[in-house]
PDB file of N, CA, C and O in Angstrom:
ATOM      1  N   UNK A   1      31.283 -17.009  11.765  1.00  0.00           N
ATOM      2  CA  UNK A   1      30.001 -16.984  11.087  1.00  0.00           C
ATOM      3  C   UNK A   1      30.071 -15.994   9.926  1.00  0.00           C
ATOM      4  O   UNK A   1      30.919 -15.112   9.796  1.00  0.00           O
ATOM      5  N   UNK A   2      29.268 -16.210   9.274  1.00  0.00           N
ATOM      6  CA  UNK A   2      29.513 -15.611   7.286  1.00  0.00           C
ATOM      7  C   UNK A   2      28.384 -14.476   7.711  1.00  0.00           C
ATOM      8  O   UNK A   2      27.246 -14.857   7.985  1.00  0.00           O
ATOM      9  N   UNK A   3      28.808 -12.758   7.769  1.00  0.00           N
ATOM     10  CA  UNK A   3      27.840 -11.822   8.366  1.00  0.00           C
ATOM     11  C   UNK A   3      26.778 -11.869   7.261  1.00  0.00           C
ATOM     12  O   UNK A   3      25.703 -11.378   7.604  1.00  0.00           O
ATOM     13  N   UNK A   4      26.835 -12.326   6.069  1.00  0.00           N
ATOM     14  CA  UNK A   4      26.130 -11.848   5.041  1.00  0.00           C
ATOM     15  C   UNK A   4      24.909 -13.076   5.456  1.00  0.00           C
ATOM     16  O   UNK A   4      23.749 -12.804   5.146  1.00  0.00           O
ATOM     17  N   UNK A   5      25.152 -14.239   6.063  1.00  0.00           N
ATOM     18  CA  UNK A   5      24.147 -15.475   6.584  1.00  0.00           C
ATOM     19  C   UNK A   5      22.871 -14.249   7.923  1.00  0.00           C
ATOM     20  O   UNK A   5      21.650 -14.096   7.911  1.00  0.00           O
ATOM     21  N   UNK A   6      24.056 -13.608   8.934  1.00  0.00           N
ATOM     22  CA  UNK A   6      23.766 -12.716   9.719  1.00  0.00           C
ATOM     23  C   UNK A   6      22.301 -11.874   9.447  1.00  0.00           C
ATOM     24  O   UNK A   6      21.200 -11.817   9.994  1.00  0.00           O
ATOM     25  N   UNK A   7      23.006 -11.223   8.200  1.00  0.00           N
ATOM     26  CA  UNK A   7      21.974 -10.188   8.002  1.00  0.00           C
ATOM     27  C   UNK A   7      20.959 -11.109   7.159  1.00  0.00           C
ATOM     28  O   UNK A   7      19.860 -10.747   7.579  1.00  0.00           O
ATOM     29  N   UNK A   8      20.785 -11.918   6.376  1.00  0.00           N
ATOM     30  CA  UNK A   8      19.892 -12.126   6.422  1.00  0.00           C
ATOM     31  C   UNK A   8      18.773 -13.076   7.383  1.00  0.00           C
ATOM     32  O   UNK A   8      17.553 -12.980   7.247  1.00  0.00           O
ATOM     33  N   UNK A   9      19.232 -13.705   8.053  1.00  0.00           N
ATOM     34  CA  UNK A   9      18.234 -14.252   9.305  1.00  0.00           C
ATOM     35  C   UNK A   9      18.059 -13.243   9.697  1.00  0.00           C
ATOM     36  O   UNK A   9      16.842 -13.124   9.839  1.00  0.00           O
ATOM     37  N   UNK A  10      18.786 -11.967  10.117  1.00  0.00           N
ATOM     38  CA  UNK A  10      18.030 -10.667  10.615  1.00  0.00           C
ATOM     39  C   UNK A  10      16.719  -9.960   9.692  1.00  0.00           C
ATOM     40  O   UNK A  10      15.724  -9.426  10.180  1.00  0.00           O
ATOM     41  N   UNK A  11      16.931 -10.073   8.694  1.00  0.00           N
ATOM     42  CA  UNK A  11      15.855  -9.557   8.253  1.00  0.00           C
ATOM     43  C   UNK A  11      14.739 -10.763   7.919  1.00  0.00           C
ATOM     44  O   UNK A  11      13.525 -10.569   7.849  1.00  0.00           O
ATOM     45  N   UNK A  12      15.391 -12.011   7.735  1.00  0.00           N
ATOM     46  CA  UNK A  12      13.947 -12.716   8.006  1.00  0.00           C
ATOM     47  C   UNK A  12      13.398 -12.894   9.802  1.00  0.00           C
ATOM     48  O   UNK A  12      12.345 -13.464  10.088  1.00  0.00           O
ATOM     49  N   UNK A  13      14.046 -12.477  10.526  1.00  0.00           N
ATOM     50  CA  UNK A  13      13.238 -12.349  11.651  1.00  0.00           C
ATOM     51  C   UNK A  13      12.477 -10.934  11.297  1.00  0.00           C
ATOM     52  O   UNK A  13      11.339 -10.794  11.744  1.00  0.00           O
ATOM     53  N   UNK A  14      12.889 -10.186  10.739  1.00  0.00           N
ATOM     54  CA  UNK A  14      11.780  -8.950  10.923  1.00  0.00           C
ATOM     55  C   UNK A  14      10.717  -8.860  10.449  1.00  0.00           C
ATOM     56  O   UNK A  14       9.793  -8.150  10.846  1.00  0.00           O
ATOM     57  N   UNK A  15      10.739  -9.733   9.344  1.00  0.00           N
ATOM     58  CA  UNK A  15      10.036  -9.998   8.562  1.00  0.00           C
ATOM     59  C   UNK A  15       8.593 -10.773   8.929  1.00  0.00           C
ATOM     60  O   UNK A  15       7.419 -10.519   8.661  1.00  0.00           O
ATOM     61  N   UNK A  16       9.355 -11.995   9.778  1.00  0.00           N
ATOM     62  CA  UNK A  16       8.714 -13.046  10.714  1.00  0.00           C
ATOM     63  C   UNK A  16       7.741 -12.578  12.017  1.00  0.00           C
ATOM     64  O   UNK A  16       6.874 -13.254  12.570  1.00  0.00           O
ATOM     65  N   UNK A  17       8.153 -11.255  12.311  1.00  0.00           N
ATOM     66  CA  UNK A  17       7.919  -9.872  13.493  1.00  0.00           C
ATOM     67  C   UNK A  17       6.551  -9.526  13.072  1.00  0.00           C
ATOM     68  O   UNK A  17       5.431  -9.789  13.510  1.00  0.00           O
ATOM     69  N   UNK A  18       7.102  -8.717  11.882  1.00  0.00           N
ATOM     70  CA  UNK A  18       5.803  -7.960  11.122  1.00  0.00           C
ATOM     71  C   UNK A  18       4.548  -9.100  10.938  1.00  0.00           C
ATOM     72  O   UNK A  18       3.439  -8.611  11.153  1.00  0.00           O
ATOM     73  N   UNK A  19       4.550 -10.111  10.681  1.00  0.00           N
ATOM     74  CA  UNK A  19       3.627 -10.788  10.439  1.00  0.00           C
ATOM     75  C   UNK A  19       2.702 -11.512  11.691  1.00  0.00           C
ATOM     76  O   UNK A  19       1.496 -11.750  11.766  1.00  0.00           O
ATOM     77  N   UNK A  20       4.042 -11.791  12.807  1.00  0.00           N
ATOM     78  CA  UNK A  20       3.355 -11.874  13.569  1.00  0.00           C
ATOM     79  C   UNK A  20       2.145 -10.651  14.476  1.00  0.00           C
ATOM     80  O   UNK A  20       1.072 -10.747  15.073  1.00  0.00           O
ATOM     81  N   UNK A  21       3.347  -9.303  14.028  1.00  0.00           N
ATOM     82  CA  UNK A  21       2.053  -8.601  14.234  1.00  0.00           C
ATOM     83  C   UNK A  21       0.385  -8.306  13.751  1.00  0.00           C
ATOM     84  O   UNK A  21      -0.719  -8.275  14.293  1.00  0.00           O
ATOM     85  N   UNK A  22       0.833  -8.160  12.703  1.00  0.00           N
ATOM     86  CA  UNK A  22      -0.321  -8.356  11.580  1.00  0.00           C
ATOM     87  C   UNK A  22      -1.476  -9.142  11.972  1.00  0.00           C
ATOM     88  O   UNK A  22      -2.609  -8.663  11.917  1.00  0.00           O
ATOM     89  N   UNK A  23      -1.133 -10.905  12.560  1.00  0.00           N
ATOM     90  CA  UNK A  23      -1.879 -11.413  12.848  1.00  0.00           C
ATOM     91  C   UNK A  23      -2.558 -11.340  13.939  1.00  0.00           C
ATOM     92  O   UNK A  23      -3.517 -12.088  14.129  1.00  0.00           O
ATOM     93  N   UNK A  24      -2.204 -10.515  14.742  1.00  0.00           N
ATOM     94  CA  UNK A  24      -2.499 -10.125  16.267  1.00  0.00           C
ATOM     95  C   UNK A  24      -3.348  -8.476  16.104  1.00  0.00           C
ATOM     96  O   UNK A  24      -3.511  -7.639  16.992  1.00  0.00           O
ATOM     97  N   UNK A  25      -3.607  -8.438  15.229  1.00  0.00           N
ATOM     98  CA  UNK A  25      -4.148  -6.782  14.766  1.00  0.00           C
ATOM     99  C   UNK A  25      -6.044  -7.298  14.834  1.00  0.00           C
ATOM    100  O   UNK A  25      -6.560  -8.340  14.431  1.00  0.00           O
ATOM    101  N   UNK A  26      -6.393  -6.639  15.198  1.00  0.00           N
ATOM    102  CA  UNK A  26      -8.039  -6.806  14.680  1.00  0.00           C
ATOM    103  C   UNK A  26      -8.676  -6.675  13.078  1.00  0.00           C
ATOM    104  O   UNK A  26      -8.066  -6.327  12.066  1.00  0.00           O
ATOM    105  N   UNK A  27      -9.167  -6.812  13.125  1.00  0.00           N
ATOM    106  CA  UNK A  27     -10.045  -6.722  11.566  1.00  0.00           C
ATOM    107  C   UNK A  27      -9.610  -5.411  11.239  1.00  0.00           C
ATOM    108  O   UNK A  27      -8.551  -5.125  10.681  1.00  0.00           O
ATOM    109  N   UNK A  28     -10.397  -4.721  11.579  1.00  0.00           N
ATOM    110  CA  UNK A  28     -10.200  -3.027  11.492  1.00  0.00           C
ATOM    111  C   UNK A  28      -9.095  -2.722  11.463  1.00  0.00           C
ATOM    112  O   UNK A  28      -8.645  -2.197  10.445  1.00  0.00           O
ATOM    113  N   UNK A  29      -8.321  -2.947  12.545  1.00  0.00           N
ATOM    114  CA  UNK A  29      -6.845  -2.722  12.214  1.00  0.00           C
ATOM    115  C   UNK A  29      -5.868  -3.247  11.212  1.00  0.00           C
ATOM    116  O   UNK A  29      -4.769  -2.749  10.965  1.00  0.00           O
ATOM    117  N   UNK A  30      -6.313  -4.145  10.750  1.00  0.00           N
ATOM    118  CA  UNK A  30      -5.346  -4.916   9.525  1.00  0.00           C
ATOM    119  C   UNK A  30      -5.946  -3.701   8.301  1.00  0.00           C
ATOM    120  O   UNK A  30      -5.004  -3.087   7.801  1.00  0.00           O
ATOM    121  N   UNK A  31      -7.497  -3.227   7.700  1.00  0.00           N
ATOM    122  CA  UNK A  31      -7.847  -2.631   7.413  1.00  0.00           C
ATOM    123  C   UNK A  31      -6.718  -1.494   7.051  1.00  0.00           C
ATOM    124  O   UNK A  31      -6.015  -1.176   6.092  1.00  0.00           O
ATOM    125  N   UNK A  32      -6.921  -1.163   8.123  1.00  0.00           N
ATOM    126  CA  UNK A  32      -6.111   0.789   8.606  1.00  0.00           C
ATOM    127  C   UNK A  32      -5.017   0.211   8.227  1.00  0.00           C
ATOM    128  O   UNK A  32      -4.666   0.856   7.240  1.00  0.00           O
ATOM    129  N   UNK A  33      -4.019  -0.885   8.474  1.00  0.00           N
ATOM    130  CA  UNK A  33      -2.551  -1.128   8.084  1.00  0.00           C
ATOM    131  C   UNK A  33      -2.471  -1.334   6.460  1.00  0.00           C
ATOM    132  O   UNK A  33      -1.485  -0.912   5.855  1.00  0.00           O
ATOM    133  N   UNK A  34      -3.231  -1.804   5.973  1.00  0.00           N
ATOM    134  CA  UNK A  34      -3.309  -2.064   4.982  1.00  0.00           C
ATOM    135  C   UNK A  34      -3.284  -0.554   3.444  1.00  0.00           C
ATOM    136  O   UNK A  34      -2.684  -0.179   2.436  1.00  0.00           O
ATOM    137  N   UNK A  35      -4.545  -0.232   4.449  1.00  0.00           N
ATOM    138  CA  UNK A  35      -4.482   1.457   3.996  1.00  0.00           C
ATOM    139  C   UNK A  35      -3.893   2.274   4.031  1.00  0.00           C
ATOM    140  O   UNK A  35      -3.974   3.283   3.330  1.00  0.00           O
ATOM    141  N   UNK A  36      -2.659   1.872   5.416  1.00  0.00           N
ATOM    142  CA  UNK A  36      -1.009   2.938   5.295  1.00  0.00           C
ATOM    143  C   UNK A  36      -0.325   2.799   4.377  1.00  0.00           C
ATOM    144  O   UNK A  36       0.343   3.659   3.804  1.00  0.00           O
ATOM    145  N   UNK A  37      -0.441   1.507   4.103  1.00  0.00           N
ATOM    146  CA  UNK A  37       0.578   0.945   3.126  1.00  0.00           C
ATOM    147  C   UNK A  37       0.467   1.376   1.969  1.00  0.00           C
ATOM    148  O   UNK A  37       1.370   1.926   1.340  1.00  0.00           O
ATOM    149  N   UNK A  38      -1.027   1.097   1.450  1.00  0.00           N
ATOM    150  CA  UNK A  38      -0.919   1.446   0.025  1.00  0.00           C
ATOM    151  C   UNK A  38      -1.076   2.995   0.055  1.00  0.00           C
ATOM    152  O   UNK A  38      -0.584   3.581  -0.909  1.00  0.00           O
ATOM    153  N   UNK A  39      -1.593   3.637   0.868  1.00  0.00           N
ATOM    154  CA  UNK A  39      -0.960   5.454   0.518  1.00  0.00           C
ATOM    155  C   UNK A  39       0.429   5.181   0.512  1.00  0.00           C
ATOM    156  O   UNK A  39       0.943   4.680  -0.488  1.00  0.00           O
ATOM    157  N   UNK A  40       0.968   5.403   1.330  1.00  0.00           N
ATOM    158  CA  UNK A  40       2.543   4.813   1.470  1.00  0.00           C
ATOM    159  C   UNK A  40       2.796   4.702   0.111  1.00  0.00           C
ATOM    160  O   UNK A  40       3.521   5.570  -0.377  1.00  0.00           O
ATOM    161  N   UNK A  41       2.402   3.910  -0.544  1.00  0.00           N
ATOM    162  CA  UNK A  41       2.944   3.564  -2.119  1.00  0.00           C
ATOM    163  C   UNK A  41       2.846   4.271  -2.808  1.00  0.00           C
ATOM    164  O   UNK A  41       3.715   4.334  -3.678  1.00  0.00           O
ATOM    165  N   UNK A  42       2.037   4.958  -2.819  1.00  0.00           N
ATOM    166  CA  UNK A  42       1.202   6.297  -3.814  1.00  0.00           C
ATOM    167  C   UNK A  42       2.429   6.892  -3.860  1.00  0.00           C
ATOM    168  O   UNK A  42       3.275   6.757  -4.744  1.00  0.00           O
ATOM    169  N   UNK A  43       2.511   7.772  -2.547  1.00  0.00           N
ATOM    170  CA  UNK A  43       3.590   8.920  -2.107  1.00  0.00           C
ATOM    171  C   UNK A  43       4.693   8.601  -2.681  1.00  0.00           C
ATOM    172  O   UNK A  43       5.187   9.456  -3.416  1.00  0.00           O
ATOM    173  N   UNK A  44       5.501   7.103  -2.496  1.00  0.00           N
ATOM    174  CA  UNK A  44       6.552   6.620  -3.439  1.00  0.00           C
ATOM    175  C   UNK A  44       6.070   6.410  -4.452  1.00  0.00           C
ATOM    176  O   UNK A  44       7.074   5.939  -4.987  1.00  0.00           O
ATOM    177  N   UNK A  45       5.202   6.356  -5.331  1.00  0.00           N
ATOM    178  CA  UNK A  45       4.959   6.943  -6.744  1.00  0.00           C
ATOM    179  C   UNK A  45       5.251   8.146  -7.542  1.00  0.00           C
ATOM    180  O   UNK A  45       5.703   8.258  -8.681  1.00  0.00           O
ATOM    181  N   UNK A  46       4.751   9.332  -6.355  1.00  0.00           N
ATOM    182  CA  UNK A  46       4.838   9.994  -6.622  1.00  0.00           C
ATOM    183  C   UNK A  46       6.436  11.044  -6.230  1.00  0.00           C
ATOM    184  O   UNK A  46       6.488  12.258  -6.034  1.00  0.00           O
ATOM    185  N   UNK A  47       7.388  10.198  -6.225  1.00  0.00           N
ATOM    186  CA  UNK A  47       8.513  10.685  -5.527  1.00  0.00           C
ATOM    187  C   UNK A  47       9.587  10.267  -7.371  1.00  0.00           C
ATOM    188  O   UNK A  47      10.742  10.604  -7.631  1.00  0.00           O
ATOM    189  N   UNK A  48       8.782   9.615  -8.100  1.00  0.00           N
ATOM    190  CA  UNK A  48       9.907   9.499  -8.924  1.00  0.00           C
ATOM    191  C   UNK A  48       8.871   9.981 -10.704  1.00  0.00           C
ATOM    192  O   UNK A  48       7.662  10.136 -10.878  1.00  0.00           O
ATOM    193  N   UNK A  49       9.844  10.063 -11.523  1.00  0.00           N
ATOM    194  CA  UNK A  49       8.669  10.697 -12.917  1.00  0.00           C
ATOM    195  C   UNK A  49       8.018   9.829 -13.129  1.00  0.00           C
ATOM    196  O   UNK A  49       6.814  10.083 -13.135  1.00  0.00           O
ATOM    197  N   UNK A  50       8.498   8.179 -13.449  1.00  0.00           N
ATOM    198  CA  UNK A  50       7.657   7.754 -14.266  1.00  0.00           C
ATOM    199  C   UNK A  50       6.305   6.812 -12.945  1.00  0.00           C
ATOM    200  O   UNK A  50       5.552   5.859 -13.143  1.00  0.00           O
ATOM    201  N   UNK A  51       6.483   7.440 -12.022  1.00  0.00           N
ATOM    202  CA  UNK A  51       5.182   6.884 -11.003  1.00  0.00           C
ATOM    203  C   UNK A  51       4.220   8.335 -11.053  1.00  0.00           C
ATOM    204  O   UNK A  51       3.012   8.557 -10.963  1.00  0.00           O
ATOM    205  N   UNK A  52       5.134   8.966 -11.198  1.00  0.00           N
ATOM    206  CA  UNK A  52       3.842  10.717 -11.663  1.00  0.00           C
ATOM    207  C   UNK A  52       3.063  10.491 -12.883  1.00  0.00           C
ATOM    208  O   UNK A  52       1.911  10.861 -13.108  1.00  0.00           O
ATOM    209  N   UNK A  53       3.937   9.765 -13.714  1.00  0.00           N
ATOM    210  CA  UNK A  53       3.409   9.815 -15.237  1.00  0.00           C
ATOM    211  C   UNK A  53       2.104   8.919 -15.022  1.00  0.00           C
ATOM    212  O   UNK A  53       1.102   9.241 -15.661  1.00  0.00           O
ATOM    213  N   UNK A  54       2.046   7.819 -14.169  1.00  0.00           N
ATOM    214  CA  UNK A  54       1.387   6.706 -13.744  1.00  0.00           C
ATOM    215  C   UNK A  54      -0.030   7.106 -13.475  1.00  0.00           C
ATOM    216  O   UNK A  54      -1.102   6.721 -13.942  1.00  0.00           O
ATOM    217  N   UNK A  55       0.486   8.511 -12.062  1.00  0.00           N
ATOM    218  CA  UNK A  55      -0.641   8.596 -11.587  1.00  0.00           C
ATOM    219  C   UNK A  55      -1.193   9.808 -12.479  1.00  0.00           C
ATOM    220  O   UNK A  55      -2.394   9.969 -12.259  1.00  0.00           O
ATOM    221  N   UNK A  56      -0.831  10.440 -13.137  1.00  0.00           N
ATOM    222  CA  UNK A  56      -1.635  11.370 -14.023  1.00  0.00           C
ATOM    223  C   UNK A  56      -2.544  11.304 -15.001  1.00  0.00           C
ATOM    224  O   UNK A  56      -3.511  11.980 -15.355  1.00  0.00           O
ATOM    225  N   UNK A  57      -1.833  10.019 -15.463  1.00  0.00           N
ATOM    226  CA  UNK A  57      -2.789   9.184 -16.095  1.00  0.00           C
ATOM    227  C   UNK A  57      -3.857   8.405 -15.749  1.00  0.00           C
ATOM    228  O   UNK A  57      -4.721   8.131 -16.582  1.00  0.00           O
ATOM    229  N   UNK A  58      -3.919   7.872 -14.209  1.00  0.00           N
ATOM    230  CA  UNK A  58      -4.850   7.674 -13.833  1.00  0.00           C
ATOM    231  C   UNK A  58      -5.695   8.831 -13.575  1.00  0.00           C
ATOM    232  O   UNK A  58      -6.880   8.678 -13.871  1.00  0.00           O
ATOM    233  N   UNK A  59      -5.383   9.843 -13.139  1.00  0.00           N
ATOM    234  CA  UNK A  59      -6.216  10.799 -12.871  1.00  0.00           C
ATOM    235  C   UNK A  59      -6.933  11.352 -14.122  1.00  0.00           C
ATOM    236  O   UNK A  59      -8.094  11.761 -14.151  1.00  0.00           O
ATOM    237  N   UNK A  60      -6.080  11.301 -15.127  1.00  0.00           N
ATOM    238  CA  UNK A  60      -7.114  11.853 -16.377  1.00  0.00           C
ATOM    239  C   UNK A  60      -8.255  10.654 -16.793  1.00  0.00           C
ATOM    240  O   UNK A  60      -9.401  10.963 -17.123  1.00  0.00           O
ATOM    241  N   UNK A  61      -8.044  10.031 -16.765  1.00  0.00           N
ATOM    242  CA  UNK A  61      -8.433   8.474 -17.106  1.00  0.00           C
ATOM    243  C   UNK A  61      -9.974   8.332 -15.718  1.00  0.00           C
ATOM    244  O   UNK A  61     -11.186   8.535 -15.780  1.00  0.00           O
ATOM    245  N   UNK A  62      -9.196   7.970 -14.828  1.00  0.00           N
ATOM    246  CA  UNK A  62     -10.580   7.695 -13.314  1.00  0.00           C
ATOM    247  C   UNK A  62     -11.069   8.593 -12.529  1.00  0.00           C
ATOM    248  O   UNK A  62     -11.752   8.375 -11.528  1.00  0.00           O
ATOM    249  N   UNK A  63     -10.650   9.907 -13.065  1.00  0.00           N
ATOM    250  CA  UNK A  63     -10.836  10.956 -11.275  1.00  0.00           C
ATOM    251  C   UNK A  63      -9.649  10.672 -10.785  1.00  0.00           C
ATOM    252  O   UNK A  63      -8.745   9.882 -11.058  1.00  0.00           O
ATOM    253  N   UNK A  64      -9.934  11.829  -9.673  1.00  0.00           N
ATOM    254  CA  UNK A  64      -9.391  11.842  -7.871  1.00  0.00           C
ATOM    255  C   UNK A  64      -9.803  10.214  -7.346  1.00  0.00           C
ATOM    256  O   UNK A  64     -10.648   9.628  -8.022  1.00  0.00           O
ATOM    257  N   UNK A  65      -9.422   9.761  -6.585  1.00  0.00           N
ATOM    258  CA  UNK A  65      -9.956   8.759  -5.495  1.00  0.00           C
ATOM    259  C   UNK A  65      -9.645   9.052  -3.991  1.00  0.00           C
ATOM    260  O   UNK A  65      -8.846   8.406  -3.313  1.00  0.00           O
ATOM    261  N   UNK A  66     -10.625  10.456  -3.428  1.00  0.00           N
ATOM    262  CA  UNK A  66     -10.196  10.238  -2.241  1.00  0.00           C
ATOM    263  C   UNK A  66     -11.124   9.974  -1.107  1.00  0.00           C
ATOM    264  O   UNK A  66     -12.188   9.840  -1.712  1.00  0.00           O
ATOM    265  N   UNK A  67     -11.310   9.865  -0.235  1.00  0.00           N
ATOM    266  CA  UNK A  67     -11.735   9.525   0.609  1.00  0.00           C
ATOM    267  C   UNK A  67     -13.223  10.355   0.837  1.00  0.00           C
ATOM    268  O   UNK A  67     -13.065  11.575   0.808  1.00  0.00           O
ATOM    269  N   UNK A  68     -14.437   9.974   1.027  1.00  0.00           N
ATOM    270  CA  UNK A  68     -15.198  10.431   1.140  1.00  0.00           C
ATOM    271  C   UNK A  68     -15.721  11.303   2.716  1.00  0.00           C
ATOM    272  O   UNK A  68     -15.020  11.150   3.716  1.00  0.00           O
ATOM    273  N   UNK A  69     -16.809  12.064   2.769  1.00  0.00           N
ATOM    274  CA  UNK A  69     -16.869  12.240   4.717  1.00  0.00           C
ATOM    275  C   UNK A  69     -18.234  11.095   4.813  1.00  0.00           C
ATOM    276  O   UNK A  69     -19.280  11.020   4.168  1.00  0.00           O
ATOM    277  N   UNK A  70     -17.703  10.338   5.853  1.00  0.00           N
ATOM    278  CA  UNK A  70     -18.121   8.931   6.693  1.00  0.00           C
ATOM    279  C   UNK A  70     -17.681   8.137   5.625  1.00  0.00           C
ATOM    280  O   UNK A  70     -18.593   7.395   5.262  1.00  0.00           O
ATOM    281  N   UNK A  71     -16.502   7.969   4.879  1.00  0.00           N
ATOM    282  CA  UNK A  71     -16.851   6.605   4.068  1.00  0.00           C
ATOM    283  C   UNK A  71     -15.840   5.941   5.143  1.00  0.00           C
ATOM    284  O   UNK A  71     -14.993   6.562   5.784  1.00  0.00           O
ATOM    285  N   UNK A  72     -16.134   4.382   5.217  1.00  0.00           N
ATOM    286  CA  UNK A  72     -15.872   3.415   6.384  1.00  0.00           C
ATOM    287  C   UNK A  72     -14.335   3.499   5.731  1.00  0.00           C
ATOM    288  O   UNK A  72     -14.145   3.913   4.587  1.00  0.00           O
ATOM    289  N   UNK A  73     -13.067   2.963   6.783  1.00  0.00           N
ATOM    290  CA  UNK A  73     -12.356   2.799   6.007  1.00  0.00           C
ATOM    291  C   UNK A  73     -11.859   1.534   5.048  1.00  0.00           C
ATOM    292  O   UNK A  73     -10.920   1.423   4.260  1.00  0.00           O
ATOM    293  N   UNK A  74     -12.982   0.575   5.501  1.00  0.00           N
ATOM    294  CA  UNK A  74     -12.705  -1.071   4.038  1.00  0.00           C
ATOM    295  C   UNK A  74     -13.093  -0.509   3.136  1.00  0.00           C
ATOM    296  O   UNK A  74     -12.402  -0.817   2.166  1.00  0.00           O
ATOM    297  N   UNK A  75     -14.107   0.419   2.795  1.00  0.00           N
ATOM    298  CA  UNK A  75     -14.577   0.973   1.665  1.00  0.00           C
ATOM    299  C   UNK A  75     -13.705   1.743   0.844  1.00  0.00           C
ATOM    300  O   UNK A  75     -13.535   1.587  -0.365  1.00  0.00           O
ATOM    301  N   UNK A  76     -13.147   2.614   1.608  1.00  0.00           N
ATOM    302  CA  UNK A  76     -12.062   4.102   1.063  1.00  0.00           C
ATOM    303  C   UNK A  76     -10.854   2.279   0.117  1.00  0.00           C
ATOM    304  O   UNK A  76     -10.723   1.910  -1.051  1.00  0.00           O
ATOM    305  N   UNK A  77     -10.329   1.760   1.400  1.00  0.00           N
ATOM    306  CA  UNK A  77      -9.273   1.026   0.997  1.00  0.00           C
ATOM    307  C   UNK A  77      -9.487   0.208  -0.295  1.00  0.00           C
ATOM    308  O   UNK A  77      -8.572   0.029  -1.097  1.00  0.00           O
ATOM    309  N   UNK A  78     -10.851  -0.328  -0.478  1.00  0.00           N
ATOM    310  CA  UNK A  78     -11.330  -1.453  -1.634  1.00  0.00           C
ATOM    311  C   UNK A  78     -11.529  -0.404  -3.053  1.00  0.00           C
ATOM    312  O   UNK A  78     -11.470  -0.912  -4.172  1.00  0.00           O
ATOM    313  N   UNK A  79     -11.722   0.812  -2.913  1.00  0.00           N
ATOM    314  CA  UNK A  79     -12.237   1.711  -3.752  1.00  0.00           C
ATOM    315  C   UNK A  79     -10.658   2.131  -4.505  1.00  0.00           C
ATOM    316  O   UNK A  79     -10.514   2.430  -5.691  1.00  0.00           O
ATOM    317  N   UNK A  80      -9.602   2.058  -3.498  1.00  0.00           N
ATOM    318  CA  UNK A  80      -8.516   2.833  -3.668  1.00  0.00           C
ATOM    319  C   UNK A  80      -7.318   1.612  -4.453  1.00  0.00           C
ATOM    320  O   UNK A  80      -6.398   1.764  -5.256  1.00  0.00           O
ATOM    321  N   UNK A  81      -7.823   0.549  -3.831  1.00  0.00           N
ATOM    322  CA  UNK A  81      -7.112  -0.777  -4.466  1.00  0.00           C
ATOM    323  C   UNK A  81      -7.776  -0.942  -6.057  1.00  0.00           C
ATOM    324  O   UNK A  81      -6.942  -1.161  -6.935  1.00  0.00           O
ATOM    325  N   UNK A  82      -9.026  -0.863  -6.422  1.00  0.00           N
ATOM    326  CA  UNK A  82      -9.157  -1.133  -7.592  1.00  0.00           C
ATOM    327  C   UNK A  82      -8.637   0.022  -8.221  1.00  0.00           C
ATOM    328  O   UNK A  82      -7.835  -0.215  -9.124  1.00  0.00           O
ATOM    329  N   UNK A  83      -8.881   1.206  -7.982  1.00  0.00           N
ATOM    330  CA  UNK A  83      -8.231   2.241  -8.837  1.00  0.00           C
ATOM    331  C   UNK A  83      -7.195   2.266  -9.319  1.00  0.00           C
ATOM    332  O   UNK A  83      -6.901   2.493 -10.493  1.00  0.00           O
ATOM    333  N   UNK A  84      -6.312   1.948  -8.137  1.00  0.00           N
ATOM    334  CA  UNK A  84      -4.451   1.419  -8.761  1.00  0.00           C
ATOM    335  C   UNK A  84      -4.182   0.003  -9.864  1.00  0.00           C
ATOM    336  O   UNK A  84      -3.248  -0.274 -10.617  1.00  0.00           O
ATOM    337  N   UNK A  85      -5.621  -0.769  -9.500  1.00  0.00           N
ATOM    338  CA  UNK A  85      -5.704  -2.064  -9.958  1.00  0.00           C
ATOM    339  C   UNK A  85      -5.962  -2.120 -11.593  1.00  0.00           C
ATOM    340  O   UNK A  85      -5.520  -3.057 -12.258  1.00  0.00           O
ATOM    341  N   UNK A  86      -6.710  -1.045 -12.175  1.00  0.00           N
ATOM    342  CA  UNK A  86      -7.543  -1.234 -13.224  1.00  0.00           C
ATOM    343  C   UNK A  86      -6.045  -0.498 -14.016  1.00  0.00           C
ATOM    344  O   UNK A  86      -5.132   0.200 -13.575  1.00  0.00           O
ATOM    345  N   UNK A  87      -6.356  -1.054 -15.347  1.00  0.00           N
ATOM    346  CA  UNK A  87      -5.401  -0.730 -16.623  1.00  0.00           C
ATOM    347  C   UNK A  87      -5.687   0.136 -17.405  1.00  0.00           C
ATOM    348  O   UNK A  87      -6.583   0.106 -18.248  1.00  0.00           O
ATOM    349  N   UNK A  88      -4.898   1.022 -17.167  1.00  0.00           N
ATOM    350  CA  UNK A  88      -4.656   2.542 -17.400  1.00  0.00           C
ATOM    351  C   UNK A  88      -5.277   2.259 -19.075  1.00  0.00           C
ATOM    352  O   UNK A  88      -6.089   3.075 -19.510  1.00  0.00           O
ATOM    353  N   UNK A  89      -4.811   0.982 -20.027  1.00  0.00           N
ATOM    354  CA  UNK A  89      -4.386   1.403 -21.252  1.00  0.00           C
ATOM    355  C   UNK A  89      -5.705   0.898 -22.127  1.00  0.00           C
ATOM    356  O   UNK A  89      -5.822   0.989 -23.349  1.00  0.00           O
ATOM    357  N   UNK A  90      -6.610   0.375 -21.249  1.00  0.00           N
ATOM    358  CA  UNK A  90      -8.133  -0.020 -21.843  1.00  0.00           C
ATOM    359  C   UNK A  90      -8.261   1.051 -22.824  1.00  0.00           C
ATOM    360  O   UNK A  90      -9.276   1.137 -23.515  1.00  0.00           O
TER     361      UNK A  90
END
């Protein structure tokens, strides 16, 4: 067998994994996963210059975007998705 066939059916099973989890998550919980992720991304933004340059500019540009006290978390997440979403260069 050709290992390079190997590894990838291995990673499309993991792939195939994750999703099945996903779909087995509750509302809320897809929510919260969703919201790891994209912090998650931030942090790798902020791990290289030109994702610093990114977010500095958003910050001069939109504010902070962080999380409020009681804001639900679909709210924090929908608030935090358009922020990354909108074009820095308007």
């Amino acid at each position: 067998m050709n290992p390079t066939c190997k590894s990838k059916q291995e990673n499309l099973d993991e792939v195939q994994q994750f999703w099945d989890r996903q779909r087995n998550l509750s509302p809320e919980e897809q929510i919260e996963s969703k919201l790891a992720h994209l912090q998650g991304f931030i942090l790798q933004l902020e791990k290289s210059t030109s994702g610093q340059a990114e977010l500095r500019s958003r910050l001069s540009r939109f504010g902070e975007c962080k999380r409020e006290a009681g804001e639900s978390t679909s709210h924090f997440y929908g608030r935090l998705r358009r922020w990354l979403d909108r074009d820095v260069k308007d």
